[in-house]
C-alpha positions in Angstrom: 0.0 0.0 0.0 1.3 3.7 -0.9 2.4 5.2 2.5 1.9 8.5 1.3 -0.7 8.5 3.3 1.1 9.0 6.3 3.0 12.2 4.2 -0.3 14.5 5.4 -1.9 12.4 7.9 -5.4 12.2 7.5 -5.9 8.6 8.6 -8.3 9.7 11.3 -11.2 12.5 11.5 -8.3 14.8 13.6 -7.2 15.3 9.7 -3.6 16.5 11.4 -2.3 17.3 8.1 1.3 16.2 9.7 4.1 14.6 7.7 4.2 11.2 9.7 7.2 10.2 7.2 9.8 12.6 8.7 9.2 11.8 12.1 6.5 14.2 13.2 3.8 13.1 15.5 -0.6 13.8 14.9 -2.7 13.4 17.4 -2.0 10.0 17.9 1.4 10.6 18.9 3.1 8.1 15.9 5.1 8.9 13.4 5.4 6.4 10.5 7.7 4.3 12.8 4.7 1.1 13.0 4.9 0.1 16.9 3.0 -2.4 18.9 3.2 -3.6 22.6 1.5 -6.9 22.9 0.7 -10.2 20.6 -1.0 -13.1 21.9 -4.1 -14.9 22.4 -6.4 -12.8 24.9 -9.8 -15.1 26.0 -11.6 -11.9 27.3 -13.3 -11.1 23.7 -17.0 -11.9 23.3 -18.0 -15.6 22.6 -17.8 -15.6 19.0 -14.8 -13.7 18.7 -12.8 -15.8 21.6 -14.7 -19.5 19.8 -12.7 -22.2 21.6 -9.1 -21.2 21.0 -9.0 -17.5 21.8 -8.7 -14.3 19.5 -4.9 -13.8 18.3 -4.4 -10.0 19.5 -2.3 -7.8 18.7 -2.2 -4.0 20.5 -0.7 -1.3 18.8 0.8 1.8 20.1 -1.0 5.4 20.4 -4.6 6.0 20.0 -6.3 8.8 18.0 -9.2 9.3 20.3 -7.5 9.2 23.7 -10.5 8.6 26.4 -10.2 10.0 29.3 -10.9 6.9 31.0 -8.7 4.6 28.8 -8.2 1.2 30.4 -5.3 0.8 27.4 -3.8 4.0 28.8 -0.1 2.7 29.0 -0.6 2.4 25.1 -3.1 5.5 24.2 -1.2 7.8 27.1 2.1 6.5 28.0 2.3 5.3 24.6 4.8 2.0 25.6 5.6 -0.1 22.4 8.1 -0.9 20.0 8.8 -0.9 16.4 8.0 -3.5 14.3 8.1 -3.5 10.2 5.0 -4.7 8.2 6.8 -7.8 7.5 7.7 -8.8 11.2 4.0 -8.0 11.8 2.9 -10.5 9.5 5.2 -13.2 10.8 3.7 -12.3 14.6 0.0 -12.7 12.4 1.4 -16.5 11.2 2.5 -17.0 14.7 -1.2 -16.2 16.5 -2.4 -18.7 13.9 0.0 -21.3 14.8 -1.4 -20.9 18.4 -4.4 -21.9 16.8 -6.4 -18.3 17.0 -9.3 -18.0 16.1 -8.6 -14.3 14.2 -6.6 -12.0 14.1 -7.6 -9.5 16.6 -6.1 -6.0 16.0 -6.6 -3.0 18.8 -6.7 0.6 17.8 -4.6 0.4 14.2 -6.8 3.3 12.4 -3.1 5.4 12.4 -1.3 2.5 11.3 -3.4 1.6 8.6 -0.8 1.4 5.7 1.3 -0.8 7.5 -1.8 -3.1 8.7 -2.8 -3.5 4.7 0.7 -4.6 3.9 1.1 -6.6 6.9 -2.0 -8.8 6.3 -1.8 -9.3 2.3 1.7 -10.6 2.6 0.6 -12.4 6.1 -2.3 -14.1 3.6 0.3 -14.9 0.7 2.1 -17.0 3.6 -0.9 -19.0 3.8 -3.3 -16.5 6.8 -6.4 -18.1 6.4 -8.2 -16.8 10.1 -10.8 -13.7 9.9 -9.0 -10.2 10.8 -10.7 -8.2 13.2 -10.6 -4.7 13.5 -10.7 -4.0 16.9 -11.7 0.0 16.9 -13.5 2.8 19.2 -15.4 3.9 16.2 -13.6 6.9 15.3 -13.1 6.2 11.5 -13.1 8.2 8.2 -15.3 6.7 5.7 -12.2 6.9 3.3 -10.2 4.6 6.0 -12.9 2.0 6.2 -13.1 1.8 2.4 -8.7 1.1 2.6 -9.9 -1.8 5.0 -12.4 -3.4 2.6 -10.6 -6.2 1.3 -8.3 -6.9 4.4 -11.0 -6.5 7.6 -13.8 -9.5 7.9 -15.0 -8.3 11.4 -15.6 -4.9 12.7 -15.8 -5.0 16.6 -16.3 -1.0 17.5 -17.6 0.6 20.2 -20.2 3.3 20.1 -19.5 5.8 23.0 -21.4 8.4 23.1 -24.2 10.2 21.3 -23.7 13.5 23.7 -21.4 16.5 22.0 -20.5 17.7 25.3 -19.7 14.5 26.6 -17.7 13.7 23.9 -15.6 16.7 23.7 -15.3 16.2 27.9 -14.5 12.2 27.8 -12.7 11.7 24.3 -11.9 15.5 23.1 -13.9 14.5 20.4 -16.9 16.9 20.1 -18.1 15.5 16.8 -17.5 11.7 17.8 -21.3 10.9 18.2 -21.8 12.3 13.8 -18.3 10.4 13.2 -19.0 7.0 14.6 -22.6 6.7 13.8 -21.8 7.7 10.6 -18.8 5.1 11.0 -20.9 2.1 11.9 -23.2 2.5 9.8 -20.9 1.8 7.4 -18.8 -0.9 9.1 -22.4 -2.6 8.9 -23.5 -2.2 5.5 -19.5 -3.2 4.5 -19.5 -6.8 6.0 -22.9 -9.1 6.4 -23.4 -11.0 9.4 -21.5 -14.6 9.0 -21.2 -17.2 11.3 -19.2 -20.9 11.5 -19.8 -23.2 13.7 -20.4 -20.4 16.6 -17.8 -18.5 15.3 -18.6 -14.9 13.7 -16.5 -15.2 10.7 -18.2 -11.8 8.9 -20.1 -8.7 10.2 -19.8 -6.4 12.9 -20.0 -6.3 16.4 -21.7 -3.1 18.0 -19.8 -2.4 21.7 -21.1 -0.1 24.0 -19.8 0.7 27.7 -22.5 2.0 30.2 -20.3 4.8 31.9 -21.7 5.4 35.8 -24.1 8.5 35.7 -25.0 8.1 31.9 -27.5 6.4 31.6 -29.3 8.4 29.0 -27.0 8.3 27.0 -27.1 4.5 27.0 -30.3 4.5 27.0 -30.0 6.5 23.5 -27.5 4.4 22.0 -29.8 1.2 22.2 -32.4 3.0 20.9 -30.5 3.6 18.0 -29.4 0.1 17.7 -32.8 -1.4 17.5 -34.1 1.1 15.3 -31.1 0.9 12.8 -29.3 -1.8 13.1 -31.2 -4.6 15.2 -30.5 -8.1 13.5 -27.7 -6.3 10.9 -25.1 -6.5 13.7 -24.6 -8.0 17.3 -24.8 -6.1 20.4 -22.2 -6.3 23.1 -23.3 -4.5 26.3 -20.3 -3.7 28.5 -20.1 -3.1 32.2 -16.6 -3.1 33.0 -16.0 0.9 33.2 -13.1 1.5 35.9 -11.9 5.4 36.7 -8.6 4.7 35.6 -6.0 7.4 36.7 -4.8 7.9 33.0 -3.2 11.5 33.3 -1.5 10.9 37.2 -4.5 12.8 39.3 -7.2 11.5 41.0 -8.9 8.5 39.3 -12.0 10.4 37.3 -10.7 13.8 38.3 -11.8 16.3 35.7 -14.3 13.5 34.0 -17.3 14.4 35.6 -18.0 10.7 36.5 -18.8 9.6 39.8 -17.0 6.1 40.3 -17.8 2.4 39.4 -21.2 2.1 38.1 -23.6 0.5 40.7 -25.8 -2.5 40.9 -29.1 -0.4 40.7 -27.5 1.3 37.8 -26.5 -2.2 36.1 -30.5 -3.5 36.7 -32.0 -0.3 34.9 -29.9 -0.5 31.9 -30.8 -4.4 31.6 -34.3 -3.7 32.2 -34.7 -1.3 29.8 -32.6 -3.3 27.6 -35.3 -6.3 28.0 -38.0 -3.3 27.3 -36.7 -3.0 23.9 -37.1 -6.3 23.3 -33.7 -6.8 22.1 -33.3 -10.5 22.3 -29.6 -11.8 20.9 -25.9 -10.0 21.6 -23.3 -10.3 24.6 -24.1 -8.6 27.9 -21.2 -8.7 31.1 -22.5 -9.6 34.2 -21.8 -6.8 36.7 -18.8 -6.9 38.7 -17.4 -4.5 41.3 -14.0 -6.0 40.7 -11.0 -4.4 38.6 -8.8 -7.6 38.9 -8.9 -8.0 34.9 -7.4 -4.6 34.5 -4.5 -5.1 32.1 -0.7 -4.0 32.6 1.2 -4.0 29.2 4.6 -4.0 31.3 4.2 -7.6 32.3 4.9 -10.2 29.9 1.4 -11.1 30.2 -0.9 -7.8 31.2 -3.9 -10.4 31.6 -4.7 -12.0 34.8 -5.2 -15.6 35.0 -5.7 -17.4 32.4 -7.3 -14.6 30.0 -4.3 -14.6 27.9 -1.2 -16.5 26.3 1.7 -14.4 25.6 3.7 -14.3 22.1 5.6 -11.2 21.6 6.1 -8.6 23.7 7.5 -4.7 23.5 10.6 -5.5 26.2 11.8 -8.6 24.3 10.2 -10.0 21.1 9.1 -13.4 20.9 8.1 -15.2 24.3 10.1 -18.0 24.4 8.8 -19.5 27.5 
């Protein structure tokens, strides 16, 4: 693929204009130099993602949205990683398959989309023959997704927000809730829903993560869904929000959001979700724990046994 686009970045809707190939930095905080922090196989997808193997993922460096509550913040914020070429990427894409992944799970690659193309064609001349996932927060270009045509089979995006204010608050964003409507919309129509032997092998996978306090705007989102989308994609209801300290203050200083969300808040959003009678997706079951919170400096940022490490920023391959 022509990396020219990284010459006047406009991967992303910041349209930072920067030139990415002589080491300046967008938004994101990349230049051209392609860097990721962790590949292996991560069982804490949804059930047709994870299948019985697990999802082959790989995280890459930066973010162009940046969340204020980030649970990824050592990669969005701190921005820990190291550089890989296309090629060695699509030798760590054999080696997820030779774990016996289910896909090829990739986290937050919109700025690194050049590379990612390359990566995956010569990954599938090799002989890839798992889905690739695009793992994303729904902050896409429609000129990004149409790049990804050929080389995506799943979309699994989040939908945030629909609230300007809250978006320019939480993601310094204001027009996220246009841009990622806009974006799934298209995500949908791109890929039909496909599934093998319980495993979603085409479509899209709506996310959405009830943020403590919200609730309207939750309640808006799934409104949205059924009207739109209902039986085009698969919901995934998300409970796990956490006030991670991503800028060094107070956890949630600044955000406007009041802690963990509660079980009374957890029981409304389910009810109403029943109300709308939508009947299929992924829901979490509500937890006031933050055990699973990951940390990237560890060989394996997963507790338990939610993930198997392959590669890793500090040290390449996992030889263990």
């Amino acid at each position: 693929m022509n990396h020219k686009d990284y010459e006047h970045c406009t991967l992303c809707p910041r349209n930072c204009y920067v030139n990415r190939l002589k080491g300046r930095a967008g938004f994101c905080g990349e230049s051209a130099d392609l860097r990721i922090a962790w590949a292996g196989i991560h069982y804490g997808e949804e059930p047709v993602i994870t299948g019985k193997n697990g999802s082959g993922t790989i995280f890459f460096t930066g973010c162009t949205l940046q969340c204020a509550f980030c649970q990824n913040y050592q990669l969005s914020g701190s921005r820990i990683g190291s550089i890989v070429t296309a090629c060695e990427l699509s030798d760590i894409m054999l080696g997820l398959e030779k774990m016996n992944a289910e896909n090829i799970n990739l986290v937050t690659g919109t700025h690194f989309i050049p590379h990612i193309v390359d990566a995956v064609e010569m990954a599938r001349k090799n002989g890839l023959g798992i889905p690739i996932v695009w793992n994303t927060s729904g902050f896409e270009k429609e000129e990004s997704l149409v790049l990804l045509k050929n080389t995506v089979d799943i979309f699994l995006t989040d939908l945030k927000s629909l609230s300007v204010k809250a978006s320019l608050k939480l993601f310094k964003a204001a027009l996220y809730p246009e841009i990622a409507v806009e974006a799934v919309g298209s995500m949908i129509g791109m890929k039909p829903l496909k599934m093998h032997d319980k495993r979603l092998v085409s479509g899209a996978i709506v996310r959405h993560l009830v943020i403590p306090g919200a609730l309207e705007s939750t309640y808006e989102i799934l409104k949205l869904f059924k009207n739109r989308w209902y039986k085009r994609a698969v919901l995934s209801l998300m409970f796990q929000f956490i006030p991670v300290d991503t800028h060094g203050g107070t956890k949630g200083a600044g955000t406007g959001i009041p802690g963990m969300l509660s079980a009374d808040e957890y029981s409304t959003v389910t009810d109403y979700l029943f109300k709308l009678e939508i009947d299929d997706g992924f829901m979490q079951e509500f937890s006031e724990s933050g055990e699973w919170m990951p940390d990237f400096k560890r060989l394996n940022p997963f507790p338990g046994d939610m993930a198997k490490p392959l590669w890793h920023f500090t040290c390449g391959y996992n030889r263990g």
